[in-house]
C-alpha positions as YAML, in Angstrom:
chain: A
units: angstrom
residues:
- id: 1
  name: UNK
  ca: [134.96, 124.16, -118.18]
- id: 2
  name: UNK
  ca: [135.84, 126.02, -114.98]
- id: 3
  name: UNK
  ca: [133.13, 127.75, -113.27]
- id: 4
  name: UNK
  ca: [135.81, 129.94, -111.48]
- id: 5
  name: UNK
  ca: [139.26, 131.27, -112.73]
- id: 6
  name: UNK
  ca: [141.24, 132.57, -110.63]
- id: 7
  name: UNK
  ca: [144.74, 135.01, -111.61]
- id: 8
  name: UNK
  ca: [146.45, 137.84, -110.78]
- id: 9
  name: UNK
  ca: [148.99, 135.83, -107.80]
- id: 10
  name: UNK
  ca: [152.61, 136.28, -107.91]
- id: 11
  name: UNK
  ca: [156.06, 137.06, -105.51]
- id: 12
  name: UNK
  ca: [156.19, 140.44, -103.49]
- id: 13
  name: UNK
  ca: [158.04, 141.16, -101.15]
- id: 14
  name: UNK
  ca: [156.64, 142.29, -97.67]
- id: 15
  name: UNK
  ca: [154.80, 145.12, -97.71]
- id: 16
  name: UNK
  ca: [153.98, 144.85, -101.24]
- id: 17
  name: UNK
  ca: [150.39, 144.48, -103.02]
- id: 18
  name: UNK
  ca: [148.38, 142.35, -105.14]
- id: 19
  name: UNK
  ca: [145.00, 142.20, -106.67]
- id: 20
  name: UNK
  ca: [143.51, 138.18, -107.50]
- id: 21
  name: UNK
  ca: [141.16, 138.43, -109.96]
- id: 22
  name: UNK
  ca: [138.39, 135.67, -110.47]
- id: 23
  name: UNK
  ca: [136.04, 135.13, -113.68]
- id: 24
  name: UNK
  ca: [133.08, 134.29, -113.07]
- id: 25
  name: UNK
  ca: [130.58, 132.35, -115.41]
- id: 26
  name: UNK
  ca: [126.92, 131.52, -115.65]
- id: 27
  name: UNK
  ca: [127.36, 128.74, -113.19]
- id: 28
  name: UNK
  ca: [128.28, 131.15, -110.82]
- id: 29
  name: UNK
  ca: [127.40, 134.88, -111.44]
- id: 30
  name: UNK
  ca: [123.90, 135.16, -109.76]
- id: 31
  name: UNK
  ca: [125.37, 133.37, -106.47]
- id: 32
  name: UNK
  ca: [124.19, 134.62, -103.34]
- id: 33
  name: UNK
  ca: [127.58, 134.16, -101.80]
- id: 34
  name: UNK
  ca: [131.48, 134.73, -103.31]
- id: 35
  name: UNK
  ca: [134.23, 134.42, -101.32]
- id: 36
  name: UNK
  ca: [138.41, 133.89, -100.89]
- id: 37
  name: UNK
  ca: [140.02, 131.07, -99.21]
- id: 38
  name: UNK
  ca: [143.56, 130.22, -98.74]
- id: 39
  name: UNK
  ca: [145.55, 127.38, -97.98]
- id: 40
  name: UNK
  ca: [148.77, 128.13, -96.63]
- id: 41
  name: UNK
  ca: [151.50, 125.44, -96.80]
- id: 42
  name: UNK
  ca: [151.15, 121.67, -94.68]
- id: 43
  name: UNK
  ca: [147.85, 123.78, -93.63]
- id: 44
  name: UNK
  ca: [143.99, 123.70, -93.61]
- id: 45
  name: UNK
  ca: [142.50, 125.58, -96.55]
- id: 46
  name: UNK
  ca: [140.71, 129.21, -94.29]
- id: 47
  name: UNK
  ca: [138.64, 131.69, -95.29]
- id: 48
  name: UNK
  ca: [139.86, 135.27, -96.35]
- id: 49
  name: UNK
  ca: [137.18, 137.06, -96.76]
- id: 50
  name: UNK
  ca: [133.38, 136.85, -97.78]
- id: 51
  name: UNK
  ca: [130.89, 139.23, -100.05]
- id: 52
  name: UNK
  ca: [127.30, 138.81, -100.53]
- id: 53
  name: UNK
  ca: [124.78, 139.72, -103.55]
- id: 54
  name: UNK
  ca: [124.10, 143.02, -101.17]
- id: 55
  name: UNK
  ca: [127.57, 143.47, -101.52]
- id: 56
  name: UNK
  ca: [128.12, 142.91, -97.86]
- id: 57
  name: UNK
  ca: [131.17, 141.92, -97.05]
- id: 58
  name: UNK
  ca: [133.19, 140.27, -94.27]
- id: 59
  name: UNK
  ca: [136.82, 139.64, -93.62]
- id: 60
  name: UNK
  ca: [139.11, 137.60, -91.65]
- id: 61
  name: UNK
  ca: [140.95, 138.74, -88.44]
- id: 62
  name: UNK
  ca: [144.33, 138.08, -89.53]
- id: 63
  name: UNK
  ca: [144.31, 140.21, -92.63]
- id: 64
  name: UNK
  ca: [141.41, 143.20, -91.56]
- id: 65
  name: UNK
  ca: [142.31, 146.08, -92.54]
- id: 66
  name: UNK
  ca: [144.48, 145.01, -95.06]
- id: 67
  name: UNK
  ca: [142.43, 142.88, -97.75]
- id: 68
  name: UNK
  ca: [139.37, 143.98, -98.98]
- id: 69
  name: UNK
  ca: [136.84, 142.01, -101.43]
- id: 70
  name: UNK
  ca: [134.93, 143.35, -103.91]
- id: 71
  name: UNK
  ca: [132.87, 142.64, -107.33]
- id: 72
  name: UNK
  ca: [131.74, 143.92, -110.30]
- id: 73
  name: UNK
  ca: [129.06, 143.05, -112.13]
- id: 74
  name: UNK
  ca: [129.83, 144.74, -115.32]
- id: 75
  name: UNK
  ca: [132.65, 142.48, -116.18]
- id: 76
  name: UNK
  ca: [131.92, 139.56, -114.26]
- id: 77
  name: UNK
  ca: [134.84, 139.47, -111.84]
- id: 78
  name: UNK
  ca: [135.68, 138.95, -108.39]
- id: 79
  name: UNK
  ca: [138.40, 141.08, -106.68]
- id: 80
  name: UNK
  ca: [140.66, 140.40, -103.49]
- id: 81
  name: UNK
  ca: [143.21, 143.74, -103.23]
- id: 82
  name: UNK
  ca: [145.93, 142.73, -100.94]
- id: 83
  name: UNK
  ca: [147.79, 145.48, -99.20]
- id: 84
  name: UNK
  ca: [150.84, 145.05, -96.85]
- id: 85
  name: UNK
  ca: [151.34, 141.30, -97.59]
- id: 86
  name: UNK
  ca: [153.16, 139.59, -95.27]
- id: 87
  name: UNK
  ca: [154.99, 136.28, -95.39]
- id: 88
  name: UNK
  ca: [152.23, 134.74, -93.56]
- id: 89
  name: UNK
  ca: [149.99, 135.62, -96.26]
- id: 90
  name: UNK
  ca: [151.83, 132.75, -98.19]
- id: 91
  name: UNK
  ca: [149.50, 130.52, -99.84]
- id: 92
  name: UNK
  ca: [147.22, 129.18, -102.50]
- id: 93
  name: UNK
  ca: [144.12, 131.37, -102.79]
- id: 94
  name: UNK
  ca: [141.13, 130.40, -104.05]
- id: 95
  name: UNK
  ca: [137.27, 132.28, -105.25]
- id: 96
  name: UNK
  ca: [134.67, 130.21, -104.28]
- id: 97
  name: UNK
  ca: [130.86, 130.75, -104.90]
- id: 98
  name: UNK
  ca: [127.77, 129.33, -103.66]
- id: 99
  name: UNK
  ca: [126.06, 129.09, -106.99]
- id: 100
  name: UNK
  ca: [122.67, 129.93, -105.41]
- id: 101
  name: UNK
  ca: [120.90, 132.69, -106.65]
- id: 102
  name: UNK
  ca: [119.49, 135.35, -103.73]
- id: 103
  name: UNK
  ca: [115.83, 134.31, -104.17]
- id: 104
  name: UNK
  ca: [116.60, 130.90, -103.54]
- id: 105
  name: UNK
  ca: [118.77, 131.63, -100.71]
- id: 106
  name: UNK
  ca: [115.88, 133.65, -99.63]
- id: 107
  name: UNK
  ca: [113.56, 130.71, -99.63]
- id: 108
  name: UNK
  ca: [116.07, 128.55, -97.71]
- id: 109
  name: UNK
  ca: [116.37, 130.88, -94.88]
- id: 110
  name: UNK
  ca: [120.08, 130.08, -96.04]
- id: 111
  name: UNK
  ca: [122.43, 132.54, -94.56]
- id: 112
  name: UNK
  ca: [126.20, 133.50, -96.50]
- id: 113
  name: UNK
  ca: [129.08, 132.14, -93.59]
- id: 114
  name: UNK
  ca: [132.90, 132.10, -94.47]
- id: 115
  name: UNK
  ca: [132.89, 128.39, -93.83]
- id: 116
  name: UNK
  ca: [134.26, 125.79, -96.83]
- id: 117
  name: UNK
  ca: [130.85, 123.91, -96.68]
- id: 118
  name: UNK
  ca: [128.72, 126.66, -97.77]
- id: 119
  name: UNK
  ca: [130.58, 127.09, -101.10]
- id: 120
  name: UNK
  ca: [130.10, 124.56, -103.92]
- id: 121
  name: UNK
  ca: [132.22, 125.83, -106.62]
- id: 122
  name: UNK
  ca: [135.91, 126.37, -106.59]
- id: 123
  name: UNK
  ca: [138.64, 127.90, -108.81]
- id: 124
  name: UNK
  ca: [142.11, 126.10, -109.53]
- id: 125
  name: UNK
  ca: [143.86, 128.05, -106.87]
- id: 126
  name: UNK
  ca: [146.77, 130.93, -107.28]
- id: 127
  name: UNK
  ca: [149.76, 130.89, -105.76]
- id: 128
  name: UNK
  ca: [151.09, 134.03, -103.18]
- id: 129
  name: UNK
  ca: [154.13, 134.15, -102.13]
- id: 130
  name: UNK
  ca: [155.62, 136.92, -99.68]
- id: 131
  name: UNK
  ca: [159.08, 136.82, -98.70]
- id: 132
  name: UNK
  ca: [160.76, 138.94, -95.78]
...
């Protein structure tokens, strides 16, 4: 069973806007740190955009101002609302959560960072695709 599933990706057009949804489960829910990555074609999976469990959040230069994050707690679910896509914003995107719960991270001095290696549970991906 999937710990993460992603949905909500599609084709738009550019300028057009989507919203990724991503489930989360008990695996995951009380994580410290949630966060979107994408991995754009022949490319190096990056990271989009990062909320904590003080719903702090952090985004990427290339898409600031445009993509927000967000989650809610009543139904579980992670959010990425894409405005103004672009055909650079082609890729797979993926939720990703630390699975450690604040206290913990407390303990560990452990500090949430947009990197791949903080983030130990993935979703299957969905695909974006912009076109001019």
């Amino acid at each position: 069973q999937a710990n993460l599933v992603e949905s909500g990706g599609g084709s738009v057009q550019a300028g057009g806007s989507l919203r990724l949804s991503c489930g989360l489960t008990k695996f995951t829910i009380n994580s410290d740190c949630m966060a979107w990555f994408r991995q754009p074609p022949g490319k190096s999976r990056e990271g989009v955009a990062m909320i904590t469990s003080d719903y702090i959040t952090t985004v990427a230069e290339p898409v600031k101002g445009r993509f927000a994050i967000s989650r809610d707690s009543a139904t579980n679910t992670l959010y990425l609302t894409m405005n103004d896509l672009r055909p650079e914003d082609t890729a797979m995107y993926y939720c990703a959560a630390d699975g450690i719960t604040p206290s913990r991270a407390r303990i560990m001095q452990r500090r949430c960072e947009l990197n791949r290696e903080n983030f130990g549970h993935w979703g299957q991906g969905t695909q974006v695709t912009v076109s001019s």
